[in-house]
C-alpha positions as CSV (number, residue, x, y, z in Angstrom):
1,X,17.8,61.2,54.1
2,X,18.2,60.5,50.3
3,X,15.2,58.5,48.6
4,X,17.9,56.0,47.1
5,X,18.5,54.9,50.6
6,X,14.5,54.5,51.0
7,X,13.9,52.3,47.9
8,X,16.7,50.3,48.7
9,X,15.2,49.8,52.4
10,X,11.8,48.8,49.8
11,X,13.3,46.7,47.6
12,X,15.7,44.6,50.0
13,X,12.4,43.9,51.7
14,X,10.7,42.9,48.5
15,X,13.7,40.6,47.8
16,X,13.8,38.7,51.0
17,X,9.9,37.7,50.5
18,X,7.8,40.7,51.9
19,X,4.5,41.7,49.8
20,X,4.6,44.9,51.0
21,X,7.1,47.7,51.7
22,X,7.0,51.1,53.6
23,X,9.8,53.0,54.6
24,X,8.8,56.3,56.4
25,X,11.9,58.7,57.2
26,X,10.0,61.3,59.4
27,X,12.1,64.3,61.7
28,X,10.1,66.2,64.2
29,X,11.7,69.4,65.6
30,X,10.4,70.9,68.7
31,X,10.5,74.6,70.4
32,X,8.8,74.8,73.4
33,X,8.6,77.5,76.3
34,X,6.7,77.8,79.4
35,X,5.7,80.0,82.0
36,X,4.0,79.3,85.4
37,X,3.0,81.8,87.6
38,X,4.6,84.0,85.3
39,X,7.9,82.5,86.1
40,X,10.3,80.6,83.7
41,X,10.5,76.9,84.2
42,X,11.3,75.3,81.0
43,X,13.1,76.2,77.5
44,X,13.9,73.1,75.5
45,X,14.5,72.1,71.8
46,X,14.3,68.8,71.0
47,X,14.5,66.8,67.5
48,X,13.3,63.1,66.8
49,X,14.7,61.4,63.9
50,X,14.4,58.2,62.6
51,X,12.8,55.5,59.9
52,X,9.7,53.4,60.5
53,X,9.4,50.4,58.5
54,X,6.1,48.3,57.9
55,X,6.3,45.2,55.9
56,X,4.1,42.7,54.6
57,X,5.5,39.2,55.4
58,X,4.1,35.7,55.7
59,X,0.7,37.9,56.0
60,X,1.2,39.3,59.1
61,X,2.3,43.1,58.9
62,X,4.6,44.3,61.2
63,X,6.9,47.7,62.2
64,X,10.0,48.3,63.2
65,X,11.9,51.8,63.4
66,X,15.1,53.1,64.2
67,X,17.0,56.5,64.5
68,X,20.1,54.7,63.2
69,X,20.3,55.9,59.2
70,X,23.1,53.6,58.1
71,X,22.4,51.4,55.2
72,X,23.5,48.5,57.5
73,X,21.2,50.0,60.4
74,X,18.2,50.3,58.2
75,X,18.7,46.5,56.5
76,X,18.7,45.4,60.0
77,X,15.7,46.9,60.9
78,X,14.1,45.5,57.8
79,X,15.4,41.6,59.2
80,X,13.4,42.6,62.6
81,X,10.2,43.2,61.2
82,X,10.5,40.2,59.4
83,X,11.6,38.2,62.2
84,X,8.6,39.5,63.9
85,X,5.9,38.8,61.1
86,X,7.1,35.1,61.1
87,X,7.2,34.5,65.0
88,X,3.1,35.6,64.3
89,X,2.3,34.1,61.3
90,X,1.2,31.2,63.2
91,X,-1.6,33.2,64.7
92,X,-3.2,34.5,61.4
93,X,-6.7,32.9,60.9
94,X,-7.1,35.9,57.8
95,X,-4.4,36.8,55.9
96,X,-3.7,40.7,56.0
97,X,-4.2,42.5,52.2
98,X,-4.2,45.8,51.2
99,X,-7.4,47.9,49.1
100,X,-6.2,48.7,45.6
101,X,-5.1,52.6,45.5
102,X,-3.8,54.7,42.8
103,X,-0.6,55.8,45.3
104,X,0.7,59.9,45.2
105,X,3.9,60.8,44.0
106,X,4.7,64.2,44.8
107,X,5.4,66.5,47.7
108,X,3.3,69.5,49.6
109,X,4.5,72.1,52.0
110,X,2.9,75.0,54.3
111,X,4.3,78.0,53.2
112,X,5.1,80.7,56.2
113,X,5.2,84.4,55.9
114,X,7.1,85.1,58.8
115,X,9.7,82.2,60.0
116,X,10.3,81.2,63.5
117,X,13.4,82.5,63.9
118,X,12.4,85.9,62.9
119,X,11.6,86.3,66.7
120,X,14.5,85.5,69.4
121,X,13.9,83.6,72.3
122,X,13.5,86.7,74.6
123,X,10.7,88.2,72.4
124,X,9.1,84.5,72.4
125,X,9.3,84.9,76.0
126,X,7.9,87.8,75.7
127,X,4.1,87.2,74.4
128,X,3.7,84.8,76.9
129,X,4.8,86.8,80.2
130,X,2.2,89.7,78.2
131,X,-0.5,86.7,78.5
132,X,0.2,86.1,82.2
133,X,0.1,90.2,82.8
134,X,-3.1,90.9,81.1
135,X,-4.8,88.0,82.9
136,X,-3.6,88.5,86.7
137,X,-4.5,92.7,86.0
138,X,-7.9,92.2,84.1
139,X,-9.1,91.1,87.4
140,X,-10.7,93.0,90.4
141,X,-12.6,91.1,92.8
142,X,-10.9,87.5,92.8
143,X,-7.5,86.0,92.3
144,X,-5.6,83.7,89.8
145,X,-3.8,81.4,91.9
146,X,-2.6,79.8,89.2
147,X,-1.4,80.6,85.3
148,X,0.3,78.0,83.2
149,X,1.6,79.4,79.7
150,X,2.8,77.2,77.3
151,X,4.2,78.3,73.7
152,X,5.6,75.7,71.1
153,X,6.8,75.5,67.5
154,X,6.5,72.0,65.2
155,X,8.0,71.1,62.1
156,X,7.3,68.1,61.2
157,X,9.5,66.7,57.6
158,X,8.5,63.2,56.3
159,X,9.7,61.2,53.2
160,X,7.4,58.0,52.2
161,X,8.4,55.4,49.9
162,X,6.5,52.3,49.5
163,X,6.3,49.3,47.2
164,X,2.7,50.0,45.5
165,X,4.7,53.1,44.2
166,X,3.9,55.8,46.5
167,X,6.3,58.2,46.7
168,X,5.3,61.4,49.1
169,X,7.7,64.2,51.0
170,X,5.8,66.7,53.1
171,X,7.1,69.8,55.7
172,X,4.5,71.3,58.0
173,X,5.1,73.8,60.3
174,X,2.8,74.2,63.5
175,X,2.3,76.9,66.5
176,X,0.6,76.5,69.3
177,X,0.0,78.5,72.2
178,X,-1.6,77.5,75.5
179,X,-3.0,79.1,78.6
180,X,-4.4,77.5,81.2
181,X,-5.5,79.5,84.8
182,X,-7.7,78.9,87.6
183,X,-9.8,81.4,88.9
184,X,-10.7,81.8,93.0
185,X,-13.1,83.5,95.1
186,X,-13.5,82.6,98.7
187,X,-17.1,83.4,98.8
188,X,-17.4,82.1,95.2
189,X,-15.3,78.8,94.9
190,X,-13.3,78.0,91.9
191,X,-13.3,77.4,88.0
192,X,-10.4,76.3,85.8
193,X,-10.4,77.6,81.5
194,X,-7.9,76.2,78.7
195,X,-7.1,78.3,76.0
196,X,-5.5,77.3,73.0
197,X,-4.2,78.8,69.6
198,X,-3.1,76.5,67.5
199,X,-2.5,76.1,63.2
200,X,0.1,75.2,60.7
201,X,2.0,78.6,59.5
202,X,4.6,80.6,61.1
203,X,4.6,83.8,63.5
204,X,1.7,85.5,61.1
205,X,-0.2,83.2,63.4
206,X,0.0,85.5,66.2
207,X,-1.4,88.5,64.7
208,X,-4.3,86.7,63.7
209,X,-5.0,85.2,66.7
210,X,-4.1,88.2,69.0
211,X,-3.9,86.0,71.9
212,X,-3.4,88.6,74.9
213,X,-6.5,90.4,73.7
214,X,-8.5,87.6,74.0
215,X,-7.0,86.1,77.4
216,X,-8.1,89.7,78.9
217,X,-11.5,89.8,77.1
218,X,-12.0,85.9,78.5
219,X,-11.2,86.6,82.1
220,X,-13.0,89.6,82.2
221,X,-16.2,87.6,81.4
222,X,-15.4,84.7,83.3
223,X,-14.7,86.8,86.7
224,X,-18.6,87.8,86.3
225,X,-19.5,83.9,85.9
226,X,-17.9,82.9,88.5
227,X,-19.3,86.0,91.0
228,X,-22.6,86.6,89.6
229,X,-23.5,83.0,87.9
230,X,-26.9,81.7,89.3
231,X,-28.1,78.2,88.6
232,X,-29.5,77.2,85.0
233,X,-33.7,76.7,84.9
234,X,-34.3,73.6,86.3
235,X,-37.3,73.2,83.8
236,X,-36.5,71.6,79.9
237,X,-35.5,74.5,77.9
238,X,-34.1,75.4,74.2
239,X,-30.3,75.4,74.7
240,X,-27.6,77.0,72.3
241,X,-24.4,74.9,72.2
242,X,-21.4,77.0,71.7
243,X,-19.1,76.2,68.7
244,X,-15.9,75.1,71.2
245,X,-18.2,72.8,72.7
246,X,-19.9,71.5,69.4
247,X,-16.3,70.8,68.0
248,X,-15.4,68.6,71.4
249,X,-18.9,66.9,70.5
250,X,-18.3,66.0,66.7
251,X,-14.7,65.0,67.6
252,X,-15.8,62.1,70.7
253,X,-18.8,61.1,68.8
254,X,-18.5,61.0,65.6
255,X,-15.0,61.6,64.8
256,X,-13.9,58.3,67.1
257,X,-16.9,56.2,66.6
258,X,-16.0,56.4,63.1
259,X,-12.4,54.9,62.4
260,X,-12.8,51.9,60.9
261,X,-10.7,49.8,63.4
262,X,-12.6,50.7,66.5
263,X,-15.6,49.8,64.4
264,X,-13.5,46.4,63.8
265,X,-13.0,46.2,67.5
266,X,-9.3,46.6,66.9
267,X,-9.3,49.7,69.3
268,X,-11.2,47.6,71.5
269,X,-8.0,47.3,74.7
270,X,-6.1,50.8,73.9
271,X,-9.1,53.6,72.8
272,X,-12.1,51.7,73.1
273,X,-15.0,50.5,71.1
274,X,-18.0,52.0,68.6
275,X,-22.0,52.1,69.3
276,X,-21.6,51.4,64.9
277,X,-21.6,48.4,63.8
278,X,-20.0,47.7,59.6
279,X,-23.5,46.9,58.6
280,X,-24.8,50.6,59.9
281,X,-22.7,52.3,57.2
282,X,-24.9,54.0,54.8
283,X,-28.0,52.6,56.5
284,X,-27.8,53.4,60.3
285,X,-29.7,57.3,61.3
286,X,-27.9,58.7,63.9
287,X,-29.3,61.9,63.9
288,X,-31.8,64.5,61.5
289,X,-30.9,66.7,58.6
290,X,-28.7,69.6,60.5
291,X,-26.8,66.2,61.4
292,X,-23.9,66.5,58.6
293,X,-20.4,66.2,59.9
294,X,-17.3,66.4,57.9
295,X,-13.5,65.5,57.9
296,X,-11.3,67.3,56.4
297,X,-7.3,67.3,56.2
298,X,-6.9,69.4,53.4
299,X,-8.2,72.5,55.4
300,X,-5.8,75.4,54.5
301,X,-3.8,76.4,57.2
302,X,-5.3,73.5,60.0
303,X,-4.0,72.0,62.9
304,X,-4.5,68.6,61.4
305,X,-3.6,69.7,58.0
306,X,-1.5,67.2,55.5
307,X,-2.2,66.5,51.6
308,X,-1.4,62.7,52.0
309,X,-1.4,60.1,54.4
310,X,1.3,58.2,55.4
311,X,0.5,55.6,53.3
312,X,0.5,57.9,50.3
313,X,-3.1,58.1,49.8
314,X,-4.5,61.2,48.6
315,X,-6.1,63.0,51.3
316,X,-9.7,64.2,50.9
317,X,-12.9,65.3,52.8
318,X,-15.1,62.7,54.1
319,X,-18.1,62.8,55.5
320,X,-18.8,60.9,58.4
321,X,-22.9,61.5,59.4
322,X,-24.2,62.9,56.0
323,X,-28.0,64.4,57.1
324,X,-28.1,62.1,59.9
325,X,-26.7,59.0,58.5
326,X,-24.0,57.1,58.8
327,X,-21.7,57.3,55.9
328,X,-18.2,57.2,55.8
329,X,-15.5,56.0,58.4
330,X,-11.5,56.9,58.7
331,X,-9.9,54.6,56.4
332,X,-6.4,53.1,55.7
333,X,-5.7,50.5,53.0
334,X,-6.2,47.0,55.6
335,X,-9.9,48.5,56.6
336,X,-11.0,49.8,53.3
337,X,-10.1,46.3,51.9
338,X,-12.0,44.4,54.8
339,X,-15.1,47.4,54.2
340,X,-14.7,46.7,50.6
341,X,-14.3,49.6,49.7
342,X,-11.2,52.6,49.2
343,X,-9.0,54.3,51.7
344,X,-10.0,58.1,52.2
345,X,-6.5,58.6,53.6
346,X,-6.8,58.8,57.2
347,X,-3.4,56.7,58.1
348,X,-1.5,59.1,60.3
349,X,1.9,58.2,62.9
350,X,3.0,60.3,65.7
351,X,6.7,60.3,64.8
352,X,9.2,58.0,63.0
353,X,8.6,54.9,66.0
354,X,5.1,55.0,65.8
355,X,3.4,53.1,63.8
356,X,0.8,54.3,60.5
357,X,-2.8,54.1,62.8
358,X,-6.2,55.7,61.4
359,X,-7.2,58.8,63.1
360,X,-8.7,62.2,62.7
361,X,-7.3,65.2,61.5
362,X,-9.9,68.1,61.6
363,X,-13.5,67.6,62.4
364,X,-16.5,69.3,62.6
365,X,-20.0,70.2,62.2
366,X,-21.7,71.4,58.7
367,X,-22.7,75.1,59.7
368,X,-26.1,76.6,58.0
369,X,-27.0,79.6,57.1
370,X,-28.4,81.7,60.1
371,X,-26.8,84.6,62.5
372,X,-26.6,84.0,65.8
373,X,-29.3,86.8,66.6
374,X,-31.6,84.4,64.3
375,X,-30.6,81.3,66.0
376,X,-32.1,82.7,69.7
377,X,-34.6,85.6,68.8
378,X,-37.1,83.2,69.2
379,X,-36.3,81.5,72.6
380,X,-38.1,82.7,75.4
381,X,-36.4,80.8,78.1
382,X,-33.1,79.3,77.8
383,X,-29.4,78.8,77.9
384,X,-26.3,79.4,75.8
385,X,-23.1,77.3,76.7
386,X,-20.3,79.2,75.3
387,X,-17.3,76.6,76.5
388,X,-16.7,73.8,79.0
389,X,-15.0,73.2,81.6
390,X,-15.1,69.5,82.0
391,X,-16.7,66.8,79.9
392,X,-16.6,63.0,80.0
393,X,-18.1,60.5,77.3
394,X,-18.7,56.3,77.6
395,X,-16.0,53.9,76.2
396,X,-18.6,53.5,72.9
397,X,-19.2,56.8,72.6
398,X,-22.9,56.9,73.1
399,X,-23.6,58.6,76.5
400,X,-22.1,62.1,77.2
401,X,-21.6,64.6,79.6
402,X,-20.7,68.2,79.5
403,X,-19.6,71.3,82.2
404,X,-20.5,74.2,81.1
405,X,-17.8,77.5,81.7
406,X,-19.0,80.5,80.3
407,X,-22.7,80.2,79.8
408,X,-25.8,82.7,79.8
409,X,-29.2,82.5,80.1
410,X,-31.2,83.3,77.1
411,X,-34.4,86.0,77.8
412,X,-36.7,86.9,74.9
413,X,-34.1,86.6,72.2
414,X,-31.5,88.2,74.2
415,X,-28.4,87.1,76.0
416,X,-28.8,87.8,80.3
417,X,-27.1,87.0,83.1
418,X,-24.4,84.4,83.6
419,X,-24.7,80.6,84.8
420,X,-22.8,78.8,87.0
421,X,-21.9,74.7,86.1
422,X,-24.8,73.8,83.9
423,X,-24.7,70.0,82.9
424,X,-25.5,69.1,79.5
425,X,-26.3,65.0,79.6
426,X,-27.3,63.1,76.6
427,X,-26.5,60.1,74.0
428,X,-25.1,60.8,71.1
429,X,-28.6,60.1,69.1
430,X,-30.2,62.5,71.4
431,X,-27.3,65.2,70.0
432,X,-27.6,64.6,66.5
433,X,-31.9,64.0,66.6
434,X,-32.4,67.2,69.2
435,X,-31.0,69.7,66.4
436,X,-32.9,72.3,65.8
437,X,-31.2,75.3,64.3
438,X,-27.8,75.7,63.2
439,X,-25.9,79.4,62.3
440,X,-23.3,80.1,59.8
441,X,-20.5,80.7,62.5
442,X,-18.1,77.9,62.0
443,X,-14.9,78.0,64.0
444,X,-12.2,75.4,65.1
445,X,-10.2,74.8,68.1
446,X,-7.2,73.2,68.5
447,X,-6.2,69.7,70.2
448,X,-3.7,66.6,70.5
449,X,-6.4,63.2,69.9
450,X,-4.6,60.3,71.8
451,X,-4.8,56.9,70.6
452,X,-3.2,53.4,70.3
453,X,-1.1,51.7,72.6
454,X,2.1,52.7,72.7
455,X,0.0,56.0,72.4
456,X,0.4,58.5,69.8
457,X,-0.7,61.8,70.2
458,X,-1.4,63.7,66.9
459,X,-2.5,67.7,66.2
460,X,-6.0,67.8,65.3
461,X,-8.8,70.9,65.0
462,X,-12.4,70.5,66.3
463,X,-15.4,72.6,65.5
464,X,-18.5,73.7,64.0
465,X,-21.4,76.9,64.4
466,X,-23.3,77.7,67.1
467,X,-26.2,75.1,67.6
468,X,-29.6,74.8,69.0
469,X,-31.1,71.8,71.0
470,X,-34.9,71.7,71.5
471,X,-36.3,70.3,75.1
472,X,-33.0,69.7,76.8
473,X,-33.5,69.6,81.0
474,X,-29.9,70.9,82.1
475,X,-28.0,69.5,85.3
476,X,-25.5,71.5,87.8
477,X,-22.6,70.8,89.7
478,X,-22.2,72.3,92.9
């Protein structure tokens, strides 16, 4: 796709009365392999290609897309979301506008050190029948019933050109690897664990995350939770709140509370509403000083990871709670205007047909400066939630609930036996507010956030330290 063909696309649109004018050429290539049972049931390349288009037009903006690249195609599509923007302007009781931006020109790219096709398929294949193996043989008193391995590779290309002058390519290359398994004992019931690896690089990724070594460390561990878990003290205790579980915490209720069109209500019939409110920002506590958490595309080598949106705004770190406050929500240039203020570059599509929406790209909690040893010498009696099995949180995001997986009681400073299906219950304010410690032991965790309607599902990290709650009575399941 040349740019020529782009800012012709932009300036036809301009010509036939449009204010505004994006054309996005965007190709996603995919890899994928997987393994169940440690069978072979899928290898599958796939590529999408194509050009959305967003214009301006009798204030209404609309999109259109097509995977048709002919001048003539792309003119037509143009006509369409015109066509579209004047069947609705009828409707519009406020005219759509834009915030005023100072638009990128330039391009970025995530270097690799070892390129995907340094490995063939069979070696691909490979890694993942050695994470099947060193589950179903790291086991000695239960079975694995079922293992699902999953391995795929993303390059994702994009070239933006819009009529503010923005001017953006980008080429991100992503792996992830998935495995999922359930574990059964017939005196001991069940549990299910996810596992994921995922980041934007090449094969280099898989040294670093030595993904067999930790599939057999992790099912050693959880065969003893599921055999020799008791029940969690049924009597308010300190708990520690592993970092996988922190990140899934910061991401549902802070990182979606937070765009600024579920704030709007705009979200309101596809991913649901906000407990905020547009006059909170700045003003509304949400939580105490150890409540800081951040958003960051610009991570180096992140899941999420891209150096402008797709509206060719400069991407940057925002804080969303800033020591228990609420400060700043996901932006593009429509909600910045309403919020009077800037975009902070959070408009991100799917593909090529999907429209430019706000959303996340990787969140997670301001770590502190403690060890782990520091953050539990002092507890007496209580619990440390590792992972989850199972969570669920309210359509506002203010009530939540969490399964603990691998979890361990906590005896004078010192890790003891494992739990069984603790529940942590709370709202968000009782999160944020019952802080009480924080280490220095950040990590993130891969994920694909869902939202909009068609929806769009977009690669994201989650995370944050280990983190202590003061005075938290724990459920179980049974």
């Amino acid at each position: 796709m040349s740019e020529d063909l782009l800012n012709y696309v932009v300036d036809y649109a301009l010509s036939i009365g449009a204010k505004y004018a994006e054309a996005r050429y965007q190709i996603d290539e995919y890899f994928t392999l997987i393994l169940r049972n440690g069978e072979l049931i899928s290898v599958n390349k796939s590529v999408s290609e194509g050009v959305g288009i967003r214009i301006l037009h009798s204030n209404v903006l609309t999109f259109a897309a097509t995977n048709k690249l002919s001048r003539d195609e792309l003119i037509n599509t143009v006509k369409t979301a015109v066509g579209r923007a004047r069947a609705l302007s009828h409707l519009v009781k406020t005219p759509i506008s834009f915030s005023e931006e100072k638009l990128g020109r330039g391009s970025y790219e995530v270097k690799v050190a070892k390129d995907f096709n340094s490995l063939s398929v069979d070696e691909k294949l490979d890694i993942l029948s050695d994470l099947h193996r060193s589950a179903t043989t790291s086991v000695k008193e239960v079975s694995l019933p079922v293992t699902y391995c999953e391995y795929v590779e993303h390059v994702q290309r994009k070239m933006i050109v819009n009529s503010d002058g923005g001017y953006v390519i980008g080429n991100v290359p992503r792996l992830s690897i998935m495995f999922n398994l359930v574990m059964s004992s017939k005196q001991k019931g069940s549990l299910q664990r996810l596992m994921q690896w995922g980041a934007s690089g090449g094969l280099e990724l898989i040294d670093l995350w030595r993904p067999v070594q930790s599939v057999e460390d992790e099912v050693r561990r959880l065969e003893k939770v599921l055999l020799y878990g008791v029940e969690p003290p049924k009597e308010p205790v300190d708990v520690v709140v592993g970092s996988e579980v922190v990140g899934l915490m910061v991401h549902e209720s802070a990182g979606h509370p937070m765009e600024a069109d579920r704030i709007l209500g705009r979200e309101a019939a596809q991913a649901g509403e906000s407990f905020i409110k547009p006059e909170h920002v700045g003003k509304f506590k949400v939580g105490n000083e150890f409540a800081t958490v951040v958003e960051d595309p610009t991570i180096p080598g992140s899941f999420g990871y891209y150096e402008y949106d797709d509206e060719c705004v400069k991407a940057r770190a925002r804080y969303l709670y800033k020591n228990g406050v609420v400060c700043e929500p996901l932006h593009n240039r429509q909600t910045a205007k309403i919020f009077n203020t800037r975009s902070n570059g959070a408009s991100r599509s799917m593909d090529y047909s999907s429209e430019p929406i706000i959303r996340m790209s990787n969140t997670y909690l301001k770590p502190g400066g403690m060890s782990f040893e520091e953050l539990i010498e002092d507890i007496r009696l209580g619990v440390y939630i590792k992972s989850y099995m199972e969570w669920n949180i309210d359509d506002i995001r203010w009530n939540q609930r969490y399964v603990g997986l691998e979890s361990y009681l906590i005896v004078n400073g010192e890790l003891g036996q494992p739990i069984r299906n603790p529940v942590l219950e709370l709202t968000t304010a009782g999160f944020y507010n019952g802080i009480s410690g924080v280490d220095k032991n950040l990590a993130f965790y891969p994920g694909t956030c869902g939202k909009g309607d068609p929806s769009q599902g977009v690669p994201v990290w989650f995370g944050g330290p280990n983190v202590r709650l003061s005075n938290i009575r724990l459920g179980v399941t049974v």
